[in-house]
SEKOLLUM-422582 format. One record per atom (N, C-alpha, C): x, y, z negated. Coordinates in steps of 0.02 Angstrom, whole numbers, plus 50000, padded with zeros to 5 digits. Layout:
+-------+-------+-------+
:    c1 :    c2 :    c3 :
+-------+-------+-------+
:     X :     Y :     Z :
...
+-------+-------+-------+
This chain:
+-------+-------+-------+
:    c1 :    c2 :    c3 :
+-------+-------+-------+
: 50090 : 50404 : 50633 :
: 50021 : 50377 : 50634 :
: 49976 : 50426 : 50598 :
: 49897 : 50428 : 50634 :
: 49869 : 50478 : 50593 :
: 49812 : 50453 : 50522 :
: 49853 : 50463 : 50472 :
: 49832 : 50431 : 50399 :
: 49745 : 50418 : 50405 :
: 49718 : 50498 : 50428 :
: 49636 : 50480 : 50436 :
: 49618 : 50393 : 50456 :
: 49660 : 50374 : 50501 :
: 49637 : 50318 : 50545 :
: 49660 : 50249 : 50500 :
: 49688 : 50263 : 50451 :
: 49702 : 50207 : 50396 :
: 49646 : 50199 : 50353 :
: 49615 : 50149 : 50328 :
: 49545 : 50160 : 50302 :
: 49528 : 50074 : 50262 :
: 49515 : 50071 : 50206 :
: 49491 : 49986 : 50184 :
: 49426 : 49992 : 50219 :
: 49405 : 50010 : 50234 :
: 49340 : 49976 : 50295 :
: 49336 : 49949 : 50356 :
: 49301 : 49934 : 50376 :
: 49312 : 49900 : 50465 :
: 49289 : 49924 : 50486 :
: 49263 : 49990 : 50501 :
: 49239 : 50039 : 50552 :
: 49265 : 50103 : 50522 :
: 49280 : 50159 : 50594 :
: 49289 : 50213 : 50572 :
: 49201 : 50246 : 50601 :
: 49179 : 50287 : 50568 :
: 49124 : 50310 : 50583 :
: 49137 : 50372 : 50625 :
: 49100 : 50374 : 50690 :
: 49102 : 50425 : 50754 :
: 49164 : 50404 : 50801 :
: 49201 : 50335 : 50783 :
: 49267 : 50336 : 50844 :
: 49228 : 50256 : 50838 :
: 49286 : 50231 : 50891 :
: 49257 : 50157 : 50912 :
: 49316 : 50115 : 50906 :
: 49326 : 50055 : 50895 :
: 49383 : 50007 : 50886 :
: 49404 : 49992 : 50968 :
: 49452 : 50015 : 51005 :
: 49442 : 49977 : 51059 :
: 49504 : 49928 : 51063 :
: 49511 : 49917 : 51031 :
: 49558 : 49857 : 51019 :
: 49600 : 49830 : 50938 :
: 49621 : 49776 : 50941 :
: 49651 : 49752 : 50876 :
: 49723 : 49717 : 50885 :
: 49773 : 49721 : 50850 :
: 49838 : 49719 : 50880 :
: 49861 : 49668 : 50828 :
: 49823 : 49644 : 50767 :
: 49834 : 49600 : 50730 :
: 49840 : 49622 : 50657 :
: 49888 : 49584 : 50601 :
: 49895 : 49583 : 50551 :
: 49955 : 49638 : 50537 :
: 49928 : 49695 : 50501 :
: 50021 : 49720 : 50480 :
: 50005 : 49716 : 50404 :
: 50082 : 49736 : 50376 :
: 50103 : 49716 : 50314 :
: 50148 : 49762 : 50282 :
: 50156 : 49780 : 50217 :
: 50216 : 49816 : 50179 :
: 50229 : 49771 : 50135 :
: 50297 : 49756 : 50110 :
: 50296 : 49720 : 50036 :
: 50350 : 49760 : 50019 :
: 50343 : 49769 : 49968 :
: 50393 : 49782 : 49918 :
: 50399 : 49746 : 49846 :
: 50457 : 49735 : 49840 :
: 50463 : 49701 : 49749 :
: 50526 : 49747 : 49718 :
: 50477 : 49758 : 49656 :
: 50508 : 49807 : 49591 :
: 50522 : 49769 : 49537 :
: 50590 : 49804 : 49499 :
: 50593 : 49773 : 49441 :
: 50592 : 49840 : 49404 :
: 50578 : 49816 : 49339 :
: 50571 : 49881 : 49295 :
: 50637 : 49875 : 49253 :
: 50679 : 49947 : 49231 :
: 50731 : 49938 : 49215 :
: 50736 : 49928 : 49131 :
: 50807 : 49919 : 49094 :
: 50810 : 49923 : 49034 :
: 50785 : 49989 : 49011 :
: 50798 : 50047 : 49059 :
: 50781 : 50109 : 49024 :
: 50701 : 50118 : 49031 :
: 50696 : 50118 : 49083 :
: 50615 : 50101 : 49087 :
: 50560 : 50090 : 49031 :
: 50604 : 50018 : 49002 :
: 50564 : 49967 : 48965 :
: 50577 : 50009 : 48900 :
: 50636 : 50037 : 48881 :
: 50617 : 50068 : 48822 :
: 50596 : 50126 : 48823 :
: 50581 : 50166 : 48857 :
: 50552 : 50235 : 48872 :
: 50457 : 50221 : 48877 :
: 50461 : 50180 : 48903 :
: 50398 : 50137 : 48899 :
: 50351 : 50117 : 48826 :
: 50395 : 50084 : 48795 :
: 50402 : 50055 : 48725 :
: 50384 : 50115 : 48677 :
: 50401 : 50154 : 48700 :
: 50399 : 50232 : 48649 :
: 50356 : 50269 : 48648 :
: 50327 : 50274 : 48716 :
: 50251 : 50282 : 48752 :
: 50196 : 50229 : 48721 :
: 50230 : 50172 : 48712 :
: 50145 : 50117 : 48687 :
: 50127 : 50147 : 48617 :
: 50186 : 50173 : 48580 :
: 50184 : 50184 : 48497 :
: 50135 : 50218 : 48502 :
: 50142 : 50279 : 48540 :
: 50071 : 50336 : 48524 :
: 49997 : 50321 : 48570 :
: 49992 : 50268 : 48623 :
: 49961 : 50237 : 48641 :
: 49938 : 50284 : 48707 :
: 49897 : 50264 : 48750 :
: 49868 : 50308 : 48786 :
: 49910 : 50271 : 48861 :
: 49892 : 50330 : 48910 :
: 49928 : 50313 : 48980 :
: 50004 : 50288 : 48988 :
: 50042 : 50247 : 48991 :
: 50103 : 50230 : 49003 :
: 50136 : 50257 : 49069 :
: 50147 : 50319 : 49064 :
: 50169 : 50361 : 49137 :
: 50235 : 50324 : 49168 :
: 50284 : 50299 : 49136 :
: 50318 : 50273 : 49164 :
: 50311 : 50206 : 49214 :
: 50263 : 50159 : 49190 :
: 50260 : 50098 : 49231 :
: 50174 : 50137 : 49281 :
: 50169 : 50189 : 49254 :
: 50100 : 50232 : 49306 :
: 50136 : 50243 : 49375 :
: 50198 : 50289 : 49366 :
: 50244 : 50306 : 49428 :
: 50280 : 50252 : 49453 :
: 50293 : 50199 : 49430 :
: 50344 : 50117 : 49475 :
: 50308 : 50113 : 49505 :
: 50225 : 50109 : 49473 :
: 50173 : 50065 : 49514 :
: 50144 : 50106 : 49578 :
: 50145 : 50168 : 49567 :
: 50097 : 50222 : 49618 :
: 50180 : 50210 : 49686 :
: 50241 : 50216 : 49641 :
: 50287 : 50210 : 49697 :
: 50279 : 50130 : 49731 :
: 50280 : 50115 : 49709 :
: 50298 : 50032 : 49735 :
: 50217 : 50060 : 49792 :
: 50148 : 50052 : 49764 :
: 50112 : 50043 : 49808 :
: 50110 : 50079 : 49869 :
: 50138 : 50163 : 49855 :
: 50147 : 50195 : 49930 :
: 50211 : 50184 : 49985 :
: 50267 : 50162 : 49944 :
: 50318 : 50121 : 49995 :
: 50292 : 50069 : 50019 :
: 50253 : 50023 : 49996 :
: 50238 : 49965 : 50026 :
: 50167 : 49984 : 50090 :
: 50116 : 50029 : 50069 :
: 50084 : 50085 : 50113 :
: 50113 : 50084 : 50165 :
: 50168 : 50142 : 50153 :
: 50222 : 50173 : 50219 :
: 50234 : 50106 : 50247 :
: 50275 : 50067 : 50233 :
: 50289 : 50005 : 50272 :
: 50236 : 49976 : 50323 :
: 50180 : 49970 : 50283 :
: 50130 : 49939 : 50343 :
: 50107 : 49993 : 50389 :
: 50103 : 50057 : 50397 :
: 50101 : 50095 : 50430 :
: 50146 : 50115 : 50489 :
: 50217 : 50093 : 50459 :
: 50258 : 50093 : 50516 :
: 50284 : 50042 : 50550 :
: 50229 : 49976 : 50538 :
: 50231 : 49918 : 50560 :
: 50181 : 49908 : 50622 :
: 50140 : 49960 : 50589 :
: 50060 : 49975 : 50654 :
: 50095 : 50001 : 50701 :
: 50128 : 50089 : 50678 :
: 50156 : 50111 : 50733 :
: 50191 : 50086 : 50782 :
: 50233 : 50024 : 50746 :
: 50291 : 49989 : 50816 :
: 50249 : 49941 : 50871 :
: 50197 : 49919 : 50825 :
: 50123 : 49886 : 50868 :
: 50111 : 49936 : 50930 :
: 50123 : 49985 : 50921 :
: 50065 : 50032 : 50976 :
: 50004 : 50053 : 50940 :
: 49999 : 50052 : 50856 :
: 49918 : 50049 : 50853 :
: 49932 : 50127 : 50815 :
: 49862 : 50148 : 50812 :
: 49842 : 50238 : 50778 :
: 49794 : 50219 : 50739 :
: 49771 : 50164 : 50718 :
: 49762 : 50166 : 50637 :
: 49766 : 50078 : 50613 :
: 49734 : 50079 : 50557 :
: 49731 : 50009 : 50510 :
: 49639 : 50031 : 50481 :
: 49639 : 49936 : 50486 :
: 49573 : 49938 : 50445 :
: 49558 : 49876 : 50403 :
: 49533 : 49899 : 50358 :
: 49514 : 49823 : 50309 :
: 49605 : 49835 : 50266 :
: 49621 : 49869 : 50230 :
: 49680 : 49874 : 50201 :
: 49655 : 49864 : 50152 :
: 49694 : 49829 : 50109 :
: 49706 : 49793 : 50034 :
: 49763 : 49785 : 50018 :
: 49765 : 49790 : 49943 :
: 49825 : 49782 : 49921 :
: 49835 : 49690 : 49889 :
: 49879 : 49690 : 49852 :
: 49914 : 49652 : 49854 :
: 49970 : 49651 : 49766 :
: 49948 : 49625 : 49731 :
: 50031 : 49610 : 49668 :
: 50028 : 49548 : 49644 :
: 50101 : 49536 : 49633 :
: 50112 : 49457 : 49601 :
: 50161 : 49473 : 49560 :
: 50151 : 49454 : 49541 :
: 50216 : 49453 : 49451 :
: 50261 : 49388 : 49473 :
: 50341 : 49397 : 49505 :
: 50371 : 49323 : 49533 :
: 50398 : 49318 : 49491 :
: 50418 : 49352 : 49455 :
: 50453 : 49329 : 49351 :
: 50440 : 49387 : 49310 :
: 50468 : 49372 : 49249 :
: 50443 : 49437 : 49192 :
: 50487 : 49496 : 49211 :
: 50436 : 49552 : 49226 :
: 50468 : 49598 : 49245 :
: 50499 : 49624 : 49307 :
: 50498 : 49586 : 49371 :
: 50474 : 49567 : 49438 :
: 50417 : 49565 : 49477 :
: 50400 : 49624 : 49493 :
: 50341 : 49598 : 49544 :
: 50344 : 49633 : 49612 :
: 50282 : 49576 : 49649 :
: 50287 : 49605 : 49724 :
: 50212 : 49641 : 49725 :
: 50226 : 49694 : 49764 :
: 50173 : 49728 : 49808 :
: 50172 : 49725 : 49878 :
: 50083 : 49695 : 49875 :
: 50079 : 49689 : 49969 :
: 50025 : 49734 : 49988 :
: 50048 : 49769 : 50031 :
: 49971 : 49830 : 50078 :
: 49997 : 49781 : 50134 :
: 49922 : 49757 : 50162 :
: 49901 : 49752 : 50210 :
: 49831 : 49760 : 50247 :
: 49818 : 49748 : 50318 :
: 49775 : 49773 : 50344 :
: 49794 : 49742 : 50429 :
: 49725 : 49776 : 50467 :
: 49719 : 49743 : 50541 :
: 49747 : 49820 : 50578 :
: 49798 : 49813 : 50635 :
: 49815 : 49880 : 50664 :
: 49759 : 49851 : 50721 :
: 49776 : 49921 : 50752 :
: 49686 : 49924 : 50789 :
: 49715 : 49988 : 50824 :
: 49684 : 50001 : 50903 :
: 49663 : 50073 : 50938 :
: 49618 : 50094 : 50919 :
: 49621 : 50149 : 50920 :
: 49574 : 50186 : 50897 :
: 49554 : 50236 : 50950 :
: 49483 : 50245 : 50969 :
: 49481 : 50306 : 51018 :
: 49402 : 50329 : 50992 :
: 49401 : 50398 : 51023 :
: 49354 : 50431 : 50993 :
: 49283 : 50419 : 51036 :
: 49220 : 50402 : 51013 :
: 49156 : 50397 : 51061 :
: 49132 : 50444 : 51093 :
: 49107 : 50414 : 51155 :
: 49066 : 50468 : 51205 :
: 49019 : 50474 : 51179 :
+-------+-------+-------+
């Protein structure tokens, strides 16, 4: 699928929607590990960015990305629009990530 055509808006500007193929979806759920949590823990002492739960989260959100992308593709669709994400905390230290969005044709205007 071509990423350009993935977009949180509902129009691509200069192409035209010529169709909508419905709802797609990624989920993924992460747990953060014991090592994690104390590698983490060691990071809060000196304060600042927590790179470790920075990279779960940037991973979790682009697997769950990829997923809805290759959920469009099995649609027939060449892009997504109106994409949002999605997290829920389902216990301590458990959570889900959802990307979703509308797959859609996409073709370019006369």
């Amino acid at each position: 699928m071509d990423h350009r055509f993935i977009t949180t808006a509902f129009d691509l500007p200069g192409y035209k929607i010529a169709g909508t193929l419905g709802l797609v979806r990624g989920i993924v759920v992460r747990s953060r590990s014991v090592v994690g949590n104390f590698g983490a823990s060691i990071q809060s002492i000196f304060g600042g960015n927590i790179t470790i739960y920075t990279d779960l989260c940037e991973r979790a959100r682009m697997d769950a990305y990829n997923q809805m992308a290759e959920h469009a593709a099995a649609l027939g669709a060449n892009g997504i629009i109106g994409v949002r994400y999605d997290a829920t905390e389902l216990m301590p230290g458990i959570t889900e990530v959802l990307c979703y969005g509308t797959a859609v044709i996409v073709q370019a205007q006369a």
